[in-house]
N, C-alpha and C positions, 0 to 999 in steps of 0.2 A: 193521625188524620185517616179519613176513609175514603175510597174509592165510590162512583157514584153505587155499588151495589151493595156500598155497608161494610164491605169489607174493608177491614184495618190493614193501610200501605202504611210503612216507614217514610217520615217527614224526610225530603232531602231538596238539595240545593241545585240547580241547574251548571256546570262546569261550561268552559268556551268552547267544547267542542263536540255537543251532541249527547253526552252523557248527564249523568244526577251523581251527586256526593252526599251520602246518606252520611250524618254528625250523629252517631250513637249520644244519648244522655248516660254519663259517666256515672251519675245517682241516681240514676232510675235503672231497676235492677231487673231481669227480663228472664224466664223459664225457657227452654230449648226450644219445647213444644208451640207457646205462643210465638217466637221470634220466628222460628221456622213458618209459621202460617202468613205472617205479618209478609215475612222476605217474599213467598210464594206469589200475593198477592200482588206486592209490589214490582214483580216483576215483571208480571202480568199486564199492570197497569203502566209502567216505563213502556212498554212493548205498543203499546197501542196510543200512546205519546208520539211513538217516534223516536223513542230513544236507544243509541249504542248502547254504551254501556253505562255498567252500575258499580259506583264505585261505595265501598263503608269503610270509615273509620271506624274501628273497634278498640274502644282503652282498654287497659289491661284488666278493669276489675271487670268483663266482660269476657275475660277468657273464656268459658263454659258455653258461649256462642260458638267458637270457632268452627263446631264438629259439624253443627246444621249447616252453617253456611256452605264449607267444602263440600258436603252430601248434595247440597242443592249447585253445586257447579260453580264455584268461587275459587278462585285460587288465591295465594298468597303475589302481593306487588312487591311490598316494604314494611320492614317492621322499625322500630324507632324506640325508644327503653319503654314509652310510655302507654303507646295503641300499636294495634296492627291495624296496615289496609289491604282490604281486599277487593277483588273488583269481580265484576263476572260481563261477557261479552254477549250480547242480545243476540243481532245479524246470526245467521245463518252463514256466516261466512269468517274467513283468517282476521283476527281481530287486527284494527290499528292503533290499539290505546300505548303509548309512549313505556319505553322500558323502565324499569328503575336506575338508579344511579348506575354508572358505569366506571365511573375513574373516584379515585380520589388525589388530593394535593398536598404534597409532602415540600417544604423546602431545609436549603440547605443554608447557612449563612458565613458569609467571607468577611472578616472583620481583618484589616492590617495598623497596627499602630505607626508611631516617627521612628522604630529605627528598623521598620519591617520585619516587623514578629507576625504571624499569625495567631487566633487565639484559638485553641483548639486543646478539645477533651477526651478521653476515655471513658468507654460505658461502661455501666455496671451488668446490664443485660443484652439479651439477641447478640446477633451473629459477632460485635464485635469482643464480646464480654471474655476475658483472660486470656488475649491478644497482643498488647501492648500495643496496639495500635495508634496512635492519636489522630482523631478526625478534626473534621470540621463541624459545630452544635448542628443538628437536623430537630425536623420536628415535623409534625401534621398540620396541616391547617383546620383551624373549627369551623364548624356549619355558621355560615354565616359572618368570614372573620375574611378582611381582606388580608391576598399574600404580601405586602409591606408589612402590616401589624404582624400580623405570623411571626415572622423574621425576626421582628425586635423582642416579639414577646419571649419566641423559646430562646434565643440568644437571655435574654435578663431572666427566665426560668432556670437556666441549665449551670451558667457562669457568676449571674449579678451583676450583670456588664450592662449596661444603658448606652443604649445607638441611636443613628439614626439610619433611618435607612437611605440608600443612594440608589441603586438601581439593580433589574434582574439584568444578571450577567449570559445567563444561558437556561434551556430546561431540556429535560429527559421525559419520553415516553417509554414505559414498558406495560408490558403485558401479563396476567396472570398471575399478579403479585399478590397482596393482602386479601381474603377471601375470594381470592379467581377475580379482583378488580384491576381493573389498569389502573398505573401507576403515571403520574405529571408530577416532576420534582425540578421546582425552579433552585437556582442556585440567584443568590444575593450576596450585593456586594453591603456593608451598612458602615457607617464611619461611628468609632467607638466613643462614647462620650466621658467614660470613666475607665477606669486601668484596673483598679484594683478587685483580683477575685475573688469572688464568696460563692463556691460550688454550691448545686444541689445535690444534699447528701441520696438521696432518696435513688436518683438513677444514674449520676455521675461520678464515676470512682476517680477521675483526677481533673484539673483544667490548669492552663496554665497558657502563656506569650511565650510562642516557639519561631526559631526564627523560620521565616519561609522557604529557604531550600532546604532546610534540615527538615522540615515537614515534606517537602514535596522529595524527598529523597528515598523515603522511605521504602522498603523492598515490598508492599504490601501495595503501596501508591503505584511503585513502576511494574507490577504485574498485571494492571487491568487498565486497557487502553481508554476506557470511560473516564478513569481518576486523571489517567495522565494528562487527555485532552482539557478536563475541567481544570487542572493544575497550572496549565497554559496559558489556558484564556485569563487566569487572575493575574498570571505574572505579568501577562500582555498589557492585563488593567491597573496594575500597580507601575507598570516603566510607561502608559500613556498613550499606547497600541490599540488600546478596544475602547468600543464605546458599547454598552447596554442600553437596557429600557428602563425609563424613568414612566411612575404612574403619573397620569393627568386628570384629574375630576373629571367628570361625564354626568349628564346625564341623558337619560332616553326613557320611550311611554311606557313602558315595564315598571322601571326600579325605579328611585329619587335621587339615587346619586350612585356611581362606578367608576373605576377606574381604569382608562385605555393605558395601555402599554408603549408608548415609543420608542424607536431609536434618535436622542439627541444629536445626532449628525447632521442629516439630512430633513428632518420633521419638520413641519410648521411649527413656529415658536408661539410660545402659549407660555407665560409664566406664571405658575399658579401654585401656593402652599398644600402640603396634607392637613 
């Protein structure tokens, strides 16, 4: 598109809050020299819109953009496997465009059988690898994966164990963990639906039904006041002491569907399937 004076602005989209999100075409393939005129242009022409800022998605076969953009005062937001975005801030003034991600979500899963085993593994890799330690299966959660799914998934990725899930028991804040991101690591509890093991060879070097104080006994567990307290609150939930948070469908004008957290004690009752 062009600006009333002829000159070529980059097509973009209006965002909700005063800026434009320029959609690079992935196969339409673009020289430094003209993209930089285009960007100059459009910047130009945002400015006298009225607009903050400028945000572009750039896919990766567009790499060879990156260098004009930065020269002309773009920095890096977020990068993703497939584009980067960049944004640049118009105003004359400390930008307010929102940071990129901050935390990521990591859980942890508490599985106990009828005669009170825990089921818990040994990694093959990171910090716990040729330890002897046995934990309890952890994992990440995916862009876009609720933390119930999560739970059952790495649980049936790690073991070959099939759950359901029952409720989060507890979570951790930390700081400064996986690429300088905060860390939120719920612990779950999930009721196991099959017994029988079949590890993943790939990052699991054992699993197995350990009883539970012989797991929580362990010299590795009573060294860090985090494991212990975690150790606690299961035992709490397995003799009928704790109650956690069960998810509840939701929805709200954002998303189509999410899930609130409660605690079953005291909550309004709502009784509703995942």
């Amino acid at each position: 598109m062009a600006d009333k004076t002829g000159r070529e602005v980059l097509a973009a989209t209006d965002d909700e809050y005063g800026g434009v999100i320029v959609h690079m075409n992935e196969y339409e393939l673009m020289d430094s020299a003209t993209f930089l005129s285009s960007l100059t242009s459009s910047i130009a022409h945002r400015k006298l819109q009225g607009k903050k800022g400028v945000w572009i998605k750039l896919p990766i076969q567009h790499v060879n953009l990156v260098e004009a953009a930065v020269k002309q005062g773009f920095w890096y937001h977020h990068a993703e496997p497939n584009y980067l975005m960049l944004v640049y801030w118009i105003p004359k003034s400390a930008h307010t465009l929102p940071e990129n991600a901050t935390h990521r979500l990591g859980i942890g899963a508490f599985l106990i059988n009828q005669i009170r085993e825990a089921l818990v593994v040994q990694e093959k890799g990171g910090q716990y690898r040729g330890t002897g330690v046995w934990k309890l299966p952890t994992g990440a959660v995916d862009e876009g994966e609720d933390i119930y799914a999560a739970a059952v998934r790495e649980v049936k990725e790690e073991t070959g164990i099939d759950s359901e899930f029952i409720e989060i028991l507890a979570f951790r804040q930390m700081h400064k963990s996986f690429f300088e991101k905060s860390d939120l690591f719920f612990l779950c509890m999930l009721r196991p639906l099959s017994f029988d093991i079949q590890k993943q060879e790939q990052e699991i070097e054992a699993a197995k039904w350990m009883p539970f104080e012989e797991y929580a006994a362990q010299p590795f567990v009573q060294k860090f006041e985090l494991l212990k307290y975690l150790h606690d609150i299961c035992k709490a939930k397995i003799d009928g002491n704790y109650t956690g948070f069960s998810p509840i469908p939701t929805t709200s004008y954002s998303v189509e569907k999410s899930y609130l957290y409660l605690s079953g004690t005291n909550a309004p009752k709502r009784h509703s399937k995942l």
